[in-house]
N, C-alpha and C positions, 0 to 999 in steps of 0.2 A: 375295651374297658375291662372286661373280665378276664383276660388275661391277665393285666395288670394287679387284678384285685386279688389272684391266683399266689403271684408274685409274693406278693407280701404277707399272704399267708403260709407259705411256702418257707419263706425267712425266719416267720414267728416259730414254726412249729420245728424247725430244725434248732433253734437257739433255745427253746423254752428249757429242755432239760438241764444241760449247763450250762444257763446261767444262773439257775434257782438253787444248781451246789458249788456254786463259783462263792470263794472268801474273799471277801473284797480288802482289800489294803488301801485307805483316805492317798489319796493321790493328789497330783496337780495335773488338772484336765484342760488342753488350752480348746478352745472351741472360736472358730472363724465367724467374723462379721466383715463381709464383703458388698459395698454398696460404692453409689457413683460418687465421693466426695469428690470428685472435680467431673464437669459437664454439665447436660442439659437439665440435673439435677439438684445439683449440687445446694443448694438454697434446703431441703428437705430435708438431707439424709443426716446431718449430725443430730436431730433428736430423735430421726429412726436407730438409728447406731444406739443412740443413749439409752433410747426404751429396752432395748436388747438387750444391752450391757445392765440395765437395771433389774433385767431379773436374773441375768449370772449373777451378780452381786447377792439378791437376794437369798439362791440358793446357798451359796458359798458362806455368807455371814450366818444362814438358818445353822449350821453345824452339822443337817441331817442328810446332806446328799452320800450316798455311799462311803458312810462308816468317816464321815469328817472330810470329804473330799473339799477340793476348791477350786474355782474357774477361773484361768489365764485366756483374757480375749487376744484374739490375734487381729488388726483391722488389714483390709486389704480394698484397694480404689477397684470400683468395679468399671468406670467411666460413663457407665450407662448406655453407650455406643460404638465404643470399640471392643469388638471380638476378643482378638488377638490378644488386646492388653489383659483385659478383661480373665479370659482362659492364662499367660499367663501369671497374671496376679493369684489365681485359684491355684494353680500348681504349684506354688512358694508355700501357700499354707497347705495342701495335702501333703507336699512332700519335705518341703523343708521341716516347716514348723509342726507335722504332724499333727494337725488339727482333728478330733475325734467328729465333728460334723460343720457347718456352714449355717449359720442364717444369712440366706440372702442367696442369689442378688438382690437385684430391683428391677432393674426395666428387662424388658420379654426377650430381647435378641442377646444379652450377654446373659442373659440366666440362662438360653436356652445352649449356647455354646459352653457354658461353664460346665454343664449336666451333663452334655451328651460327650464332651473333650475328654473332662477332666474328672468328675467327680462318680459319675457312675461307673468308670470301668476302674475308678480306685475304690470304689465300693464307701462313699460318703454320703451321709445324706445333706440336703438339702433344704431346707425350707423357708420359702421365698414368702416378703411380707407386702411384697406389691406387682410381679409380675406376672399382670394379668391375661397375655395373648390364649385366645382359647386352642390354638395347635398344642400349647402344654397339656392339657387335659390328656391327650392319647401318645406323649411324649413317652419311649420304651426305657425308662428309668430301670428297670429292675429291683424296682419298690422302694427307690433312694430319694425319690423326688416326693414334694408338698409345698403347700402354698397355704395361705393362712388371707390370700386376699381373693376373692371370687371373680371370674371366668368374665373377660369381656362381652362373651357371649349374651352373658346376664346386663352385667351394667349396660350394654350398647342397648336394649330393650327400656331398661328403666328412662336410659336418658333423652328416649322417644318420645315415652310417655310422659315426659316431665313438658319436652316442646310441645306435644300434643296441648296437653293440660294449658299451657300459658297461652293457647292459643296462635301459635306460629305454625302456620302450616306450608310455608315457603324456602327451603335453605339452600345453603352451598355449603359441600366440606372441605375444607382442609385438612390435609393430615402428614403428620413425621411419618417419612418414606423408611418406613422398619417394619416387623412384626408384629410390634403393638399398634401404632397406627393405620397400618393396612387391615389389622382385624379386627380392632372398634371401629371402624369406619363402616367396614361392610358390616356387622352388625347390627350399626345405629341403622343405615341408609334401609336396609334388610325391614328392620321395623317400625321405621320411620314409616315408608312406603306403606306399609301394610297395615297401618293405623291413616290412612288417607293423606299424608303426607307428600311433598313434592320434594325430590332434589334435582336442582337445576344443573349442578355441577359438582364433584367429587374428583379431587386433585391432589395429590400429595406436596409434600413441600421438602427441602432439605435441610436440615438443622445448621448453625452458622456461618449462614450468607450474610453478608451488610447490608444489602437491599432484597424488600421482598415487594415490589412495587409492583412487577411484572405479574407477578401471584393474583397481588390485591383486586388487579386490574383487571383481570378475566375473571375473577369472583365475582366481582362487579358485577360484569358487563352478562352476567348468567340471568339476573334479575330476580338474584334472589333477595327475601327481607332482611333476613339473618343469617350469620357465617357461624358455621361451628368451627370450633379449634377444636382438632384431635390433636396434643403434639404435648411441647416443654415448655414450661413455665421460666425457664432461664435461657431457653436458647430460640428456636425457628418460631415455636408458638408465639412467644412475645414480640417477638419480630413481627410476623404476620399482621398481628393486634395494633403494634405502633403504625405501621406502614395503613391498615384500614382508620385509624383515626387522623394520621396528616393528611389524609387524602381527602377525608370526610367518607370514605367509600361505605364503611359500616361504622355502627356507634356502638350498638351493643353485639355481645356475645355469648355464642352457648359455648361452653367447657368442659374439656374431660378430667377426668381424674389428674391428669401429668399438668395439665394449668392449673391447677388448684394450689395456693401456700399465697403468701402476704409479700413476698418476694414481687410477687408480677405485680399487684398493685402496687407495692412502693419502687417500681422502676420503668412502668408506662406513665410516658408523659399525657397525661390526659384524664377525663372522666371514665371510670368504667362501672359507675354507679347503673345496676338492672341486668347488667350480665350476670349469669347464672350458668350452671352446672350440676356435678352428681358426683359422687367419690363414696367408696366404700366407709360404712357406719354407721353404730348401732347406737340405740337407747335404753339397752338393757342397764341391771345395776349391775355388770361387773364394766361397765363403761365408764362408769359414777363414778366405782369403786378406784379403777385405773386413774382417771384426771385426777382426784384426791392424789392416789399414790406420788403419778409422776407429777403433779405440781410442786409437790413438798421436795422434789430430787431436781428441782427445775427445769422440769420440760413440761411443756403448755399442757400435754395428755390429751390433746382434740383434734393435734396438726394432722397432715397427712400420713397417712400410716404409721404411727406411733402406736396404737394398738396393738396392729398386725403383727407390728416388728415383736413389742412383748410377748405377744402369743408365741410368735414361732422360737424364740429361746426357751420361751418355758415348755412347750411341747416336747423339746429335746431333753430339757433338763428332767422332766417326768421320766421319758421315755430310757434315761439313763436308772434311776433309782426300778422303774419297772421290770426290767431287764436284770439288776443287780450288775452293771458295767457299764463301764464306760466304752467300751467296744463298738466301733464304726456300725458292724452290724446288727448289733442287739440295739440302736438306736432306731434303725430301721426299720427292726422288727417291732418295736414295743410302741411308737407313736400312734399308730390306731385303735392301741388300746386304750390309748390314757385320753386321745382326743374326745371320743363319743361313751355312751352310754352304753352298757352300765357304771354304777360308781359313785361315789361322793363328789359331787359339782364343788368344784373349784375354782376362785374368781383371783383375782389380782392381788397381790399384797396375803396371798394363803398360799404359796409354794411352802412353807415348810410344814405346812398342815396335811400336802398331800405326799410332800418325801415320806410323812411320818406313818400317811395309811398304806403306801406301799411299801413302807420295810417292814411291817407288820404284816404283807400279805394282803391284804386289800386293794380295793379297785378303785380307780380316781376319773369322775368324769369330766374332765378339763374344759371348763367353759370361757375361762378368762375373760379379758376386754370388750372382743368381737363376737362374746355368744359360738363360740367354734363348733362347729358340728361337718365334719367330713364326710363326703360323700365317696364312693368305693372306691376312686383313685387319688385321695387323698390330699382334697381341694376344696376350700372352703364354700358353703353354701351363699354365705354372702348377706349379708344386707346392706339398704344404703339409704345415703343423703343428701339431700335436698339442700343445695347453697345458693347464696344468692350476694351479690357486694353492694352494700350501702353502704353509707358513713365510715368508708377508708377501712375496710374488711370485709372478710368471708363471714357471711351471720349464716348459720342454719334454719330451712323453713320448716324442713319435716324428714322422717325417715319414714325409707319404703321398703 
């Protein structure tokens, strides 16, 4: 980790001098948004995309991004699950479209191919608004990489402690056989355990089978009470779920972040009233502040990472005016300044209040949606929430 944190100090203190006598000329800055619109995700990401796209907009309309500049989004399919495609689709925006940085990915195993392929040795940053596998944490970015959604590490803990609390002290996992489901899983099971918990069984699963009977059926036979889904909310995860309720095998479920959106309950045939979950989110007021913003541009401003995703274009968009460039590296350098403290706290819908105190010279402490506060390698601290499905949707119990 401190190397890492070395890094990016390293980047700030070599750019700091010119870029503070760079004359900047209002330009058109195209900036990537690369997410799964098709795959195991796809149900999520057009109002993660939108929230993003709503604070380019925001900057671009303020008048005050670098002397009248303006933001051209680039979209690019991240798949969610394929590599290949994935890295790719990143390569068309760094190199064709010469994209000045990336929000995004989304899911852990093509964020982590896009970083390590394509975008770090082209010297891009990145910053991912849901890609939570904790092997990113110590990922050798060379100060390019950030995430704006917190460490599975964390969440698998919290959503221990959520089963703990509900009193389930019996389970079986399932999980999408990737990065991200292999390392929420050992973290849940890690501290499941370790809060007096049992797991009978911890299995992975493969995303886009037609039948997942065989799964259900040794989940089953583990005896456990309840089945956690680690997985996707459009593809194996749902699958898993349908397949435990034609069976009868389980009725309710625990859920990770990637089941989570209205999508799964409106396309399981069945009850899934008392199943619950955990997904990154806050109850601060720039949370408030946000849902106002993005309801009035028509995105719900509550769904799954729709926060995040604002955060991490604005952290860029900051870290653009901080710098005085639009320059691949001086984004690099300047997002840990604008993220944490010192500085005037900045919430949603006040990007051009904070262009306005860093071209003046001033500091901005960028709190936006998610309360954002980085920790030295440049990854959100996190908080979360408490979900639970009644009455044909995700209601919120509490944030932890």
């Amino acid at each position: 980790m401190g190397v890492k944190k070395m890094k990016k100090i390293t980047i700030a203190t070599l750019l700091s001098v010119v870029m503070l006598t760079t004359t900047v000329v209002a330009e058109n800055i195209k900036m990537g948004v690369i997410l799964g619109f098709t795959g195991p995700i796809e149900s999520l990401t057009p109002t993660m995309a939108g929230s993003a796209e709503m604070a380019f907009k925001e900057a671009s309309d303020s008048g005050k991004l670098l002397n009248g500049s303006t933001i051209e989004v680039v979209r690019a399919d991240s798949t969610c699950i394929d590599a290949a495609a994935a890295t790719s689709a990143a390569e068309r925006l760094i190199t064709s479209d010469r994209v000045a940085g990336i929000m995004g990915a989304d899911c852990s195993g093509v964020t982590t191919a896009i970083a390590n392929n394509v975008a770090i040795p082209n010297g891009v940053t990145m910053v991912s608004p849901s890609a939570t596998s904790p092997a990113l944490t110590d990922i050798d970015d060379n100060g390019y990489f950030f995430r704006t959604a917190p460490s599975d590490a964390r969440g698998g803990e919290i959503l221990a402690q959520v089963v703990i609390e509900r009193g389930v002290s019996k389970v079986a996992v399932t999980y999408t056989n990737n990065d991200y489901g292999k390392g929420l899983a050992d973290s849940f099971s890690s501290a499941f355990t370790a809060l007096g918990g049992t797991v009978t069984m911890d299995a992975a699963h493969e995303d886009g089978k037609g039948d997942y009977s065989a799964e259900v059926a040794a989940l089953s036979a583990s005896g456990a009470n309840e089945l956690v889904v680690i997985g996707y909310l459009d593809q194996g995860g749902r699958g898993i779920i349908q397949s435990s309720i034609d069976s009868g095998a389980f009725s309710t479920f625990v859920l990770s972040d990637g089941m989570i959106g209205q999508s799964l309950i409106d396309n399981v045939d069945g009850d899934l009233s008392g199943s619950f979950g955990t997904i990154a989110g806050s109850d601060s007021e720039g949370a408030a502040i946000f849902k106002t913003v993005a309801s009035s541009n028509g995105i719900p401003g509550d769904g799954p990472y729709e926060p995040e995703s604002y955060d991490a274009a604005a952290l860029m968009i900051l870290a653009m005016q901080a710098g005085n460039s639009s320059d691949r590296a001086s984004i690099a350098a300047n997002i840990m300044n604008v993220a944490n403290a010192p500085g005037e706290i900045i919430l949603p819908g006040q990007l051009a209040k904070g262009l306005e105190i860093l071209s003046n010279g001033g500091q901005v402490n960028y709190q936006g949606a998610t309360n954002v506060e980085f920790t030295e390698v440049g990854e959100s601290t996190g908080s979360f929430k408490e979900l639970e499905i009644g009455n044909g949707k995700f209601n919120t119990i509490k944030f932890r």
